[in-house]
Steps between C-alpha positions, in 0.01 A plus 500: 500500500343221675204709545445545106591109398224350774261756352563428149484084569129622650435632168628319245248184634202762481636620174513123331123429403507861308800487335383054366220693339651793344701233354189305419387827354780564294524133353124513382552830328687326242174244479316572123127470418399341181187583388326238227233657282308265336307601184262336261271324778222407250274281761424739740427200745700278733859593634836571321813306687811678480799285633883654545783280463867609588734217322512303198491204696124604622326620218618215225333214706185432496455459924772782520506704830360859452653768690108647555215488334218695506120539374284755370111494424426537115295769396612761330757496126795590718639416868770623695720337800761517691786287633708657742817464764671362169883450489749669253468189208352307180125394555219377260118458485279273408088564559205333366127646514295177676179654316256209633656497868576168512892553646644331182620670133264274305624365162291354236547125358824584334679709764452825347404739820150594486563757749656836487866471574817718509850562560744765596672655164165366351689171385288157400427528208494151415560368882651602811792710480855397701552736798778660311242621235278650737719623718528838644759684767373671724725760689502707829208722324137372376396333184206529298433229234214387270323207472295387159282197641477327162 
């Protein structure tokens, strides 16, 4: 009996790295993807910015933190990307198509964007949409939306 309990305290120590990253494993399986198409690109110039926020508190201010952001090279009507390793939870978009390159989302005298802009649930009308607007859940399996850049 000794025998078998100093040979299994020899393996359990070996054992321990495999068994942290089938658990690793396991825990990103429930990770989602969710991929942003964004459609109605009308300057095929200069690069679309497509920003992910994961609270309320984020997205409604204007210096909020993003969760990730990402970027994509205009130059086609339509663009696809993908933000993965996402949590079970509520999230929103916000992108904006910098058509001249100059890193900003260039409004005219008045304030009125003079850019191509967009949200998730295709809210802003008539400004920026609260988070709870354009929010979306994402689950333990991937999500497609659509974006309108307006």
């Amino acid at each position: 009996m000794k025998k078998i309990m100093k040979r299994h305290h020899k393996i359990l120590p070996a054992l321990l790295p495999a068994l942290m990253g089938l658990m690793a494993t396991a825990q990103g399986a429930s990770a989602a993807e969710v991929i942003v198409n964004v459609t109605n690109i009308n300057q095929h110039q200069g690069t679309v910015y497509v920003v992910l926020f994961d609270s309320a508190n984020a997205f409604d201010k204007k210096k909020g933190k993003a969760l990730t952001q990402s970027k994509i090279k205009a130059s086609k009507d339509s663009h696809s990307l993908v933000f993965s390793e996402l949590k079970p939870g509520s999230y929103a978009v916000k992108l904006f198509h910098d058509e001249n390159n100059n890193g900003k989302f260039d409004k005219n005298f008045f304030g009125i964007p003079s850019e191509g802009y967009g949200f998730s649930n295709n809210g802003g009308a008539f400004g920026a949409p609260d988070f709870k607007d354009a929010s979306f859940v994402v689950t333990d399996s991937n999500r497609e939306i659509s974006i309108k850049l307006r």
